[in-house]
VOGU-3710 file (C-alpha; in Angstrom, 3 decimals, decimal comma):
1> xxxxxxxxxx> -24,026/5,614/-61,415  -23,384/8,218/-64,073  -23,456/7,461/-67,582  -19,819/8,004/-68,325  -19,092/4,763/-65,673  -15,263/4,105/-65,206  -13,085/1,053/-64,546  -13,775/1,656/-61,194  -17,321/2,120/-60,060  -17,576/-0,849/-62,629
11> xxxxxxxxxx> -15,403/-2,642/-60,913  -13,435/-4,381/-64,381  -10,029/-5,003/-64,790  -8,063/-3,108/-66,977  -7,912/-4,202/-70,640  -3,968/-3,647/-70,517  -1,713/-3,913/-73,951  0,161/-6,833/-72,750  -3,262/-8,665/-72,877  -3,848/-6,786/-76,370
21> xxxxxxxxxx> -0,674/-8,101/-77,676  -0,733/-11,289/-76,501  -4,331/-11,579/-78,379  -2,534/-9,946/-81,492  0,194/-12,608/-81,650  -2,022/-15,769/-81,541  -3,988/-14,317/-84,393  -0,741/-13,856/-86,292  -0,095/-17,509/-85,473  -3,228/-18,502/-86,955
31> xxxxxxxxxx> -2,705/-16,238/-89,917  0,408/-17,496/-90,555  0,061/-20,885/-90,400  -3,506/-20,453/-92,414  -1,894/-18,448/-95,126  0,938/-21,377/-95,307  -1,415/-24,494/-95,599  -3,459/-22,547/-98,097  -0,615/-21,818/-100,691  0,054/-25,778/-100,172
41> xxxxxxxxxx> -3,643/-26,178/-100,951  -2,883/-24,383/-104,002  -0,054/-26,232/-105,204  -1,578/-29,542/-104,619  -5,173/-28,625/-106,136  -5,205/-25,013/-107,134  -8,861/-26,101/-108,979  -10,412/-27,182/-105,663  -8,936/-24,998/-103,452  -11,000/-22,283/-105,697
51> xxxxxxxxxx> -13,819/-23,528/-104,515  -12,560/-24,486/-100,694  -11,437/-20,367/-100,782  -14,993/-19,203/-101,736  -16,523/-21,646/-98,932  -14,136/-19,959/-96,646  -13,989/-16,887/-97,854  -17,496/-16,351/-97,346  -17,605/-17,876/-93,885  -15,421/-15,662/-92,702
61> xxxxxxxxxx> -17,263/-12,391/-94,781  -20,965/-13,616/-93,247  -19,610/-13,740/-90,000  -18,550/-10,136/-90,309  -21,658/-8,849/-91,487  -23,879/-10,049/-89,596  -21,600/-8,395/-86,641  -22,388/-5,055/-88,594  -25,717/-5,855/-88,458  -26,231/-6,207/-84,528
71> xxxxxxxxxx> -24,162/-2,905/-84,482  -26,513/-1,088/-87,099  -29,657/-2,452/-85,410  -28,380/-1,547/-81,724  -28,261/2,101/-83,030  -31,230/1,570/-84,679  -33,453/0,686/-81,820  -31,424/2,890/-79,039  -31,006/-0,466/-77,179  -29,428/0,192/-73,646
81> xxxxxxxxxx> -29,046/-3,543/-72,885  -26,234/-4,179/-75,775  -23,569/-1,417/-74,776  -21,178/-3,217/-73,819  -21,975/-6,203/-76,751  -21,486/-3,471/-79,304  -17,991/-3,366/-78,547  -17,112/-6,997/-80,246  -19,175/-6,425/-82,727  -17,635/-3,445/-83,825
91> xxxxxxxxxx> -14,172/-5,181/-83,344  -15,798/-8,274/-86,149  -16,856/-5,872/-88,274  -14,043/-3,505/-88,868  -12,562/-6,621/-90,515  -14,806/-6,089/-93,609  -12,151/-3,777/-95,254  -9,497/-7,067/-94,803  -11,961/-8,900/-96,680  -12,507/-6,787/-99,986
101> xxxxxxxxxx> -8,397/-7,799/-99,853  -9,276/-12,151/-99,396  -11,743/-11,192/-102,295  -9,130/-10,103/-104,707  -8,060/-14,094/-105,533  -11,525/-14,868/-106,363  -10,777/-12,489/-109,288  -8,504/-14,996/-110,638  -10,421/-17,759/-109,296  -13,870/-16,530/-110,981
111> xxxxxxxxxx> -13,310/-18,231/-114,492  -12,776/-21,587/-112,937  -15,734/-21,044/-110,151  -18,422/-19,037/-112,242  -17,836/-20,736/-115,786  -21,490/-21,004/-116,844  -21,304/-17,369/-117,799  -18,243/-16,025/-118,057  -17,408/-18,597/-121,031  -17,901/-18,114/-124,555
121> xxxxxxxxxx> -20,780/-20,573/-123,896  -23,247/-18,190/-122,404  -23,484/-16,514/-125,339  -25,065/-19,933/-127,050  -26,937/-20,426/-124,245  -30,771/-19,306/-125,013  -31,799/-18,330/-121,179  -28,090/-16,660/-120,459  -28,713/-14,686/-123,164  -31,217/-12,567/-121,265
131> xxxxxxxxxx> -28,959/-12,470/-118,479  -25,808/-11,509/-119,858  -26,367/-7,656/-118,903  -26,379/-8,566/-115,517  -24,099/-11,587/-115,489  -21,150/-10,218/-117,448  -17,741/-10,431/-115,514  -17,250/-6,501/-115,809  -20,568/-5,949/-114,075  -19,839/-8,314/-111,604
141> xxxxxxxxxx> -16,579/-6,899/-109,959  -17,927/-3,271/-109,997  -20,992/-4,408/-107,998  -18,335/-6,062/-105,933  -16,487/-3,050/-105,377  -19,962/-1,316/-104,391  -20,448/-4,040/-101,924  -16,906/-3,918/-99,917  -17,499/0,092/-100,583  -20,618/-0,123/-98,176
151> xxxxxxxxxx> -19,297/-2,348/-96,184  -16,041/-0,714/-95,456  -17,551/2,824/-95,134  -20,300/1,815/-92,759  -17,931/-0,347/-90,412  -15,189/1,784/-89,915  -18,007/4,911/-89,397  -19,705/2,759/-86,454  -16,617/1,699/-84,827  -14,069/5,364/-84,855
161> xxxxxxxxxx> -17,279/6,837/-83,871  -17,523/4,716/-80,907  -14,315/4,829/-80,358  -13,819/8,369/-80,267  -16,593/8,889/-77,493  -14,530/6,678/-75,738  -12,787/9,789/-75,254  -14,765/12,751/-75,146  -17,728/11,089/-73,816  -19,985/13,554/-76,893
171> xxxxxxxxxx> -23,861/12,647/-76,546  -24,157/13,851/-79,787  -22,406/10,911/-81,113  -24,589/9,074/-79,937  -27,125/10,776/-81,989  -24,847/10,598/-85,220  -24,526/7,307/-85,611  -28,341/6,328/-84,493  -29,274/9,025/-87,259  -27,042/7,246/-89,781
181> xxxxxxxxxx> -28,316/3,714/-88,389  -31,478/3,730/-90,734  -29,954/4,482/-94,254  -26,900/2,259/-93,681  -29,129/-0,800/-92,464  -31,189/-0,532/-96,018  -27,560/-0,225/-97,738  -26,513/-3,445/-96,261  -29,325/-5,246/-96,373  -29,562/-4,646/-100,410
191> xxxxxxxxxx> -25,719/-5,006/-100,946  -25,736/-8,586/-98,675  -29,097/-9,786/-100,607  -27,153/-9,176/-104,463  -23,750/-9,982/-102,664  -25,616/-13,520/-102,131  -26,755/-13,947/-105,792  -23,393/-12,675/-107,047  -21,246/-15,104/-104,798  -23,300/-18,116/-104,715
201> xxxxxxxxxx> -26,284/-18,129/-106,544  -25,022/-17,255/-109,912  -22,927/-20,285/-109,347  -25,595/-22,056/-111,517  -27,047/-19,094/-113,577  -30,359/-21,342/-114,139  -31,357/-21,786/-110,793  -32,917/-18,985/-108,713  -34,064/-18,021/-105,240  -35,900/-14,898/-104,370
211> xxxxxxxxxx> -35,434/-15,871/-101,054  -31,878/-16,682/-101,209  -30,102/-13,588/-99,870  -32,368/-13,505/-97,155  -31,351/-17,330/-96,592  -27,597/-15,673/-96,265  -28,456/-12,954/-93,990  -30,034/-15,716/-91,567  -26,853/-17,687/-91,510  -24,798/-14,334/-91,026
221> xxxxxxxxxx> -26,757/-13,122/-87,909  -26,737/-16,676/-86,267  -23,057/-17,333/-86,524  -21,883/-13,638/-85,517  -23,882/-13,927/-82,193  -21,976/-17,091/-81,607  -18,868/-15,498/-82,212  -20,284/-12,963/-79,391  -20,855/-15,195/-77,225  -17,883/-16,777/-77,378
231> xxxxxxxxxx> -15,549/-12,917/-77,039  -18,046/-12,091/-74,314  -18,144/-15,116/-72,603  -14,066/-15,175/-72,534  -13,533/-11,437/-71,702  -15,871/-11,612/-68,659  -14,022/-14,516/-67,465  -10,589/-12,242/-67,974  -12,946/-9,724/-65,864  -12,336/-6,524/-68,650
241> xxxxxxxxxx> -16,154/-6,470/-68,634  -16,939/-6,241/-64,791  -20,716/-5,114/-63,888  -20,513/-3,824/-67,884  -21,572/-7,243/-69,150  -23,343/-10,114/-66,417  -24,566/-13,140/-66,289  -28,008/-11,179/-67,682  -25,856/-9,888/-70,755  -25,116/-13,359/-71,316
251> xxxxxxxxxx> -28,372/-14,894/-71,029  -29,582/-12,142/-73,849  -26,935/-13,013/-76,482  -28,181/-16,901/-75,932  -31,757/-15,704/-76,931  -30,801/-14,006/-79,736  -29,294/-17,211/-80,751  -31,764/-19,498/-80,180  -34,205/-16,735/-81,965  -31,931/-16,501/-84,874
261> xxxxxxxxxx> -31,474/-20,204/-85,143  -35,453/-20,792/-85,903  -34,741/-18,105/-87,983  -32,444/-19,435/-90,085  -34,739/-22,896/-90,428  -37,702/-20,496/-91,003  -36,205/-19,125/-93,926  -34,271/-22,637/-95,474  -37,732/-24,003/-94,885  -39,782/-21,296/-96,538
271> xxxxxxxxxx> -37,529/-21,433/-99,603  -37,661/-25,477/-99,834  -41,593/-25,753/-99,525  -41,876/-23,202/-102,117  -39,742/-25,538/-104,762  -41,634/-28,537/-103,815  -44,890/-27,123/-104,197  -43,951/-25,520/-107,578  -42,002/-28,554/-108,356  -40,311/-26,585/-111,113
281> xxxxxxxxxx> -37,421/-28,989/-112,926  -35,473/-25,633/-113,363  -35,861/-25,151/-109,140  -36,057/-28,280/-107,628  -32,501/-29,127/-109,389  -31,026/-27,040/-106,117  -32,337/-29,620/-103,689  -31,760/-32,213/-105,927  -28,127/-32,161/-106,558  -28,184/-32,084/-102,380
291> xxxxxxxxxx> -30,067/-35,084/-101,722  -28,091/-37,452/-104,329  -24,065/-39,477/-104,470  -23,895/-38,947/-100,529  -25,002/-35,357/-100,372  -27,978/-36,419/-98,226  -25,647/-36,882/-94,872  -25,001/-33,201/-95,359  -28,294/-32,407/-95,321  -29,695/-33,900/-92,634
301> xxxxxxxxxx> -26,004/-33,249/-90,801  -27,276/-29,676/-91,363  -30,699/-29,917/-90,517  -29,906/-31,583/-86,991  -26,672/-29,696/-86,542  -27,726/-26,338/-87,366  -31,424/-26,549/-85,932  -32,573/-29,060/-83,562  -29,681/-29,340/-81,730  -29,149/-25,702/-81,344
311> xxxxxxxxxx> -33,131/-25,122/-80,813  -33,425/-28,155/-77,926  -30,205/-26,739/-76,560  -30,647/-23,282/-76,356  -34,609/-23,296/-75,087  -33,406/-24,466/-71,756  -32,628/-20,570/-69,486  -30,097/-22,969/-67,481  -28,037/-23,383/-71,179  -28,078/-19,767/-72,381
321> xxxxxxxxxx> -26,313/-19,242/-68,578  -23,841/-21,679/-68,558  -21,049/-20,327/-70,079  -19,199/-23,684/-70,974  -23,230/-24,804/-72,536  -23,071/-21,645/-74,289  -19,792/-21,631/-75,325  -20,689/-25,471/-76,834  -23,563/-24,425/-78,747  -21,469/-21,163/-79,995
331> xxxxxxxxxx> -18,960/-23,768/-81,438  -21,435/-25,957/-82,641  -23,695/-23,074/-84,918  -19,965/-21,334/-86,315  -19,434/-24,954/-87,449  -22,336/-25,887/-88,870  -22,529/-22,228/-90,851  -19,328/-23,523/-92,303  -21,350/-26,711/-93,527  -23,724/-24,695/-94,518
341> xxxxxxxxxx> -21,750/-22,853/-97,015  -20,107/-26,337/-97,629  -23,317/-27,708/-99,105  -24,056/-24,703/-100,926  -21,342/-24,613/-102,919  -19,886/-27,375/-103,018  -22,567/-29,567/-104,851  -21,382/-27,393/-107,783  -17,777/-28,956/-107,914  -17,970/-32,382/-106,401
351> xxxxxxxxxx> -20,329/-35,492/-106,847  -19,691/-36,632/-103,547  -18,921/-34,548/-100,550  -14,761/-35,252/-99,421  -13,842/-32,793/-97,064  -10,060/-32,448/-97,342  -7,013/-30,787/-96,134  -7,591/-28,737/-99,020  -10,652/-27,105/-97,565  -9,190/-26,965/-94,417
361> xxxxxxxxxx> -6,640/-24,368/-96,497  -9,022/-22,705/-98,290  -11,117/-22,097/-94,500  -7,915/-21,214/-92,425  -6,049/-18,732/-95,243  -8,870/-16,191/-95,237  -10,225/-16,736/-91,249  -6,397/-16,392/-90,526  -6,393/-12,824/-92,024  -9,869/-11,634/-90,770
371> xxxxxxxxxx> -8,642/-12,752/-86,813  -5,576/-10,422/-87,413  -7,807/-7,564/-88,558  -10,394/-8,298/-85,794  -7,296/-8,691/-82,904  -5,632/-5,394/-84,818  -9,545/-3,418/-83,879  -9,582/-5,040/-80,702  -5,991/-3,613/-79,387  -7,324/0,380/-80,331
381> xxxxxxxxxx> -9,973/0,195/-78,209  -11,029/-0,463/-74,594  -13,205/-3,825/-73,912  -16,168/-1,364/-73,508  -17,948/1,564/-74,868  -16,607/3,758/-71,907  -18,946/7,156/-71,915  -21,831/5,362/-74,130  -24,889/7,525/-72,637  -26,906/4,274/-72,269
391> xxxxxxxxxx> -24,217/2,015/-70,572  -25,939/2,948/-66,802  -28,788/1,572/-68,032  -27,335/-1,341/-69,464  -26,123/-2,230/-66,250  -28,975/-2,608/-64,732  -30,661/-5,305/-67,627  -32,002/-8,753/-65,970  -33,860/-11,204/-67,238  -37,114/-12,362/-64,940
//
């Protein structure tokens, strides 16, 4: 089979615009109807649905990243068995521009949400003090502007470029974008890690995790492979994929998951035994605040949700090839990253956890948007990369 393989000889259907559309549409639905119970949000609770925007805000940011990074690392590594993955991945990640947009009401949200030190206070405050060149609000929305710079820059590179050999079937783009893999996977692995302290950990300017970015990226990677699995597993039953992505293809994505998932324990672990040995008041106040006034069902709703469910589930091969298991556990991790982000930022608002409509607002406004922007990608592009040099080999991946 040559390397520029057709609809044809890969026996998929075609990806037509009716079936485009009709994608575009129900994200517009969702957008619509998100953007519409978030302004009620607003009007009912306009200081919780602050905080129920950042929680979903960031959700729907983390997801996108950590789509950029399977592209960046794909290029990276010259992996054949990922062509046709790529593809949604490039699609989740050219919504990073739409995001710099959801950020732009955490402007006017930031006095309410990141108090400590943007008040008048900080300045009487003896520890702030030596923090206030960092933590200043001025400082704070350039480095955001660097972040969404990167991350704008680097995702729409990855996917034109793809798409363009679409076309002309160019090796040498190939090449480009595996030369510019390596500098643009240290750019976004710096800009995620302060993007973490910004967003969340500077929440409570006292508190610190080296670790904490890293703790982030985890959650990012896990969650955007679920959202894989769940594109792939739906486009190959549409049969756009054909021989392009099997039942192997599948079976791969379901590792990554279940490797990502210990992952993601590895590193919340790691950064918890480190605070209890230390047992630092100034540290373990993190874990704390999320053990006590009902915050300890979160916890362990996280621990089992997000780890021994997912890491029983996803060890069995028979799971990770079962499309409806798979599609399950997919479901199951995108929720529990949402909790995730729940009980890191919420501990800093309420006493007791009360999931409301109002979060359900401040979730659906902002993953409204980012489906639009991710259908919008989708509907410019074919369901594979057609004349990727690799995708011959890709075809031939199994798992023994």
């Amino acid at each position: 089979m040559s390397a520029s393989a057709t609809l044809e000889n890969i026996g998929a259907k075609p990806f037509t615009d009716d079936k485009k559309k009709g994608v575009v549409r129900l994200a517009l639905l969702v957008a619509v109807v998100g953007l519409a119970l978030g302004g009620a949000a607003y009007g009912a609770d306009h200081e919780r649905f602050a905080w129920s925007y950042l929680v979903g805000f960031l959700w729907a940011t983390t997801i996108a990243l950590g789509a950029l990074f399977f592209v960046l690392i794909q290029h990276l590594t010259r992996a054949s068995w990922s062509v046709a993955a790529r593809r949604p991945m490039e699609w989740l990640s050219s919504a990073l521009p739409a995001t710099a947009l959801l950020f732009l009401p955490l402007i006017a949200f930031s006095h309410d949400i990141y108090h400590h030190w943007m008040s008048e206070e900080a300045h009487h405050d003896e520890l702030l003090k030596g923090k206030l060149g960092y933590l200043n609000p001025k400082f704070f929305f350039i480095r955001a502007g660097i972040y969404f710079a990167i991350w704008t820059l680097v995702s729409l590179f990855f996917a034109r470029t793809s798409r363009a050999q679409d076309t002309s079937g160019d090796v040498s783009l190939s090449r480009r974008m595996q030369k510019m893999s390596a500098p643009s996977i240290l750019l976004f692995g710096l800009s995620l890690s302060f993007a973490a302290f910004d967003w969340i950990m500077s929440i409570d300017p006292h508190w610190y995790s080296t670790i904490f970015g890293l703790y982030l990226f985890a959650g990012s990677a896990v969650s955007s492979l679920s959202a894989l699995a769940l594109i792939t597993i739906r486009l190959r039953q549409a049969g756009v994929l054909g021989k392009a992505s099997t039942l192997e293809h599948q079976h791969d994505i379901g590792k990554l998951m279940f490797g990502f998932t210990v992952f993601w324990a590895y590193i919340g672990f790691s950064q918890f035994i480190l605070i209890w040995y230390a047992n630092l008041p100034e540290e373990t106040v993190y874990y704390r605040e999320r053990w006590l006034h009902g915050w300890n069902a979160v916890s362990l709703t996280l621990f089992f949700g997000h780890f021994v469910l997912p890491f029983l589930g996803l060890m069995s091969r028979h799971a990770k090839r079962n499309p409806t298991v798979l599609s399950l556990f997919a479901v199951l991790i995108l929720a529990m990253h949402y909790v995730d982000l729940y009980w890191m930022v919420m501990p800093y608002h309420a006493e007791h956890p009360d999931f409301s409509w109002i979060d359900l607002g401040g979730l659906l406004a902002p993953a409204g948007v980012v489906a639009v922007a991710v259908a919008m990608a989708m509907s410019k592009s074919a369901a594979y990369p057609l004349k990727d040099p690799r995708l011959a080999e890709s075809l031939q991946a199994e798992n023994l």
